[in-house]
N, C-alpha and C positions, 0 to 999 in steps of 0.2 A: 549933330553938326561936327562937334569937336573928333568923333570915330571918325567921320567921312575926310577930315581935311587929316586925319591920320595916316589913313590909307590911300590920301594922296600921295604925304609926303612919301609915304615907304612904296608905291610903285614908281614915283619919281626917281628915287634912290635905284629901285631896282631895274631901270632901264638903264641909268648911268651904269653901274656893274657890269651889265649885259652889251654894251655898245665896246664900253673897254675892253673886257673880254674880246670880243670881236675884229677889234682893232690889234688883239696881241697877233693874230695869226697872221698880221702882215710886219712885226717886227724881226730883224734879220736872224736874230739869233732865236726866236722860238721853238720852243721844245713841241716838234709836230711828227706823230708818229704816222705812217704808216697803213694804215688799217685792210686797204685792201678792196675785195666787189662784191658787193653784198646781194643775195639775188631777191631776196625774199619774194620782191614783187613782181621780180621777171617775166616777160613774158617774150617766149622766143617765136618769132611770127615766119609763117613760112618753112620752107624748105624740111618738111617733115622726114622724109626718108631719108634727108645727108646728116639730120641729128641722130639716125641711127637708136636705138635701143636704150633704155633706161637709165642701163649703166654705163651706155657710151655717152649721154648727155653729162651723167655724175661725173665722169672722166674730163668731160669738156669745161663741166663749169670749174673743175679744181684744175686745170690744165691753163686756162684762161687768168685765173687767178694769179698763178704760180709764173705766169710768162711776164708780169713786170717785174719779177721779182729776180729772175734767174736772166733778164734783159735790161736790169736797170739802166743798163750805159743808153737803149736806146728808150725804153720808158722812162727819161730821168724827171722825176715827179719832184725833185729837190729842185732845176732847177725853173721849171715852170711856173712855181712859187716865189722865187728868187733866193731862196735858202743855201748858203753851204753844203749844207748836208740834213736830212729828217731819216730819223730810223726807221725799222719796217718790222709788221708785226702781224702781220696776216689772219696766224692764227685762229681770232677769234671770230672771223668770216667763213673759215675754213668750217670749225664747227659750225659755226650756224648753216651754212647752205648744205653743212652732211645731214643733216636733220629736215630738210625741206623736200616736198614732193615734186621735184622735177617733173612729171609728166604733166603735172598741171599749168605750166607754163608755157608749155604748146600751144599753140593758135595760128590759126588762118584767118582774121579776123582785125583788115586794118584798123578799126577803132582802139582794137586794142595799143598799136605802137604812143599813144600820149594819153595815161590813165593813173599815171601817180602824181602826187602833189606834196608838198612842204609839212602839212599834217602827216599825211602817209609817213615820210621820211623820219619825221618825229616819232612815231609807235612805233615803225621799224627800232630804232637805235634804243629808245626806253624798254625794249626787248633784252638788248643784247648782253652778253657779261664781256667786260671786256678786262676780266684776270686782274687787275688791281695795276693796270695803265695810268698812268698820269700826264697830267699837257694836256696837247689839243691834237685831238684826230682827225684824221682827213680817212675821207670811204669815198669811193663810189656805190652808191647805188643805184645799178643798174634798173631801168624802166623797161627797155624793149631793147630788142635785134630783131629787127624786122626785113627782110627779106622782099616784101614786099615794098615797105619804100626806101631801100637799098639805104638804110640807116639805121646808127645806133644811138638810143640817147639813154644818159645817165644822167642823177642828181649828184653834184660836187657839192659834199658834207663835210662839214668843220665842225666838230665837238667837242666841248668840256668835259673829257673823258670820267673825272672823279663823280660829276653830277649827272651825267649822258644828257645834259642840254646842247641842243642843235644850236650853234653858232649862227651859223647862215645855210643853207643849201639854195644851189643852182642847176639850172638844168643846161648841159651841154650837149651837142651832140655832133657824129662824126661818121664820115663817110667809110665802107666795107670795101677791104683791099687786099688781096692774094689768094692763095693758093690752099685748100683744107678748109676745113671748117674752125680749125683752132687758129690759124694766121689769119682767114677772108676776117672775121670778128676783133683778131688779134689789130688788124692794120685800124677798125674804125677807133679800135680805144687810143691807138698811136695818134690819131688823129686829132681824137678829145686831148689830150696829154698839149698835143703841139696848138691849139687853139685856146689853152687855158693859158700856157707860158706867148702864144701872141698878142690875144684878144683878153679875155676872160680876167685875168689877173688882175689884170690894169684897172679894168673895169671895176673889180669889185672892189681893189681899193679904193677908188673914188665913191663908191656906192657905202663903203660899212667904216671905210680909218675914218677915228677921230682922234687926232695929234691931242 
């Protein structure tokens, strides 16, 4: 009895931790890096012949990557969060998806556009090295671009970089817009970006702050 009411107290304890934690990523001045689009789970639906060859998808997914980064002013991920400013680090996505088999991420196969979940996100990230980062990271991870239901959705991840504990993750998603295959994908993440700073935000502060 006495072990069990012990192990209360220390999961009781270790929820409190965990909600605080969660609560910092809505503090103003939060140390929130960056991180970038993680594919692992990707799965690109459709439009098989405009993704082009092996290494033109490897092109695409570092191209994609590298387009909030070299477009901040109109990706601005600081301030959709309501932040100053968060730094950016990409880096460690960068290796990861150079090491991933992009052809297996093709499909014609709508079931596949909603196929990862909150577990999923978690093995993804307890995967990752993320270079001895500290704070709290923000990733997308990418679930689909689907072609066929003319959308994109990604999990919105917040992480304890020193411990790679998932914060919170959500799933957003945003509609394909322009011209190329690097912008029509490019426009749906501009979308995610501007639906987290209108909707999503808000929300989840009401969902995870505890003052």
């Amino acid at each position: 009895m006495k072990q069990l009411q012990t192990l209360i107290v220390l999961l009781f304890v270790a929820s409190i931790a965990v909600a605080q934690d969660r609560s910092d990523v809505f503090k103003e001045d939060a140390k929130i890096t960056w991180l970038g689009l993680d594919f692992s789970q990707a799965k690109l639906i459709g439009d098989r012949e405009k993704l082009g060859s092996e290494s033109d998808i490897r092109h695409l997914v570092e191209a994609w990557n590298n387009l909030i980064v070299t477009e901040g002013e109109k990706f601005d991920i600081a301030l959709a969060i309501e932040k100053k400013k968060i730094d950016k680090n990409i880096q460690p996505t960068l290796d990861n998806n150079a090491s991933l088999d992009v052809l297996s991420m093709l499909s014609n196969a709508e079931k596949d556009y909603i196929h990862l979940n909150r577990d999923g996100v978690s093995s993804i990230v307890s995967s990752y090295d993320f270079k001895g980062l500290s704070g709290i990271g923000m990733m997308f991870n990418v679930e689909s671009f689907s072609k066929l239901n003319e959308e994109a959705s990604v999990w919105v991840t917040f992480i304890k970089l020193d411990t790679k504990e998932v914060l919170f993750s959500e799933r957003v998603t945003g509609e394909p817009r322009g011209f190329g295959m690097r912008n029509f994908w490019g426009g749906a993440l501009f979308m995610i970006v501007e639906r987290i700073k209108k909707k999503e935000y808000p929300m989840w502060r009401k969902k995870y702050y505890r003052p």
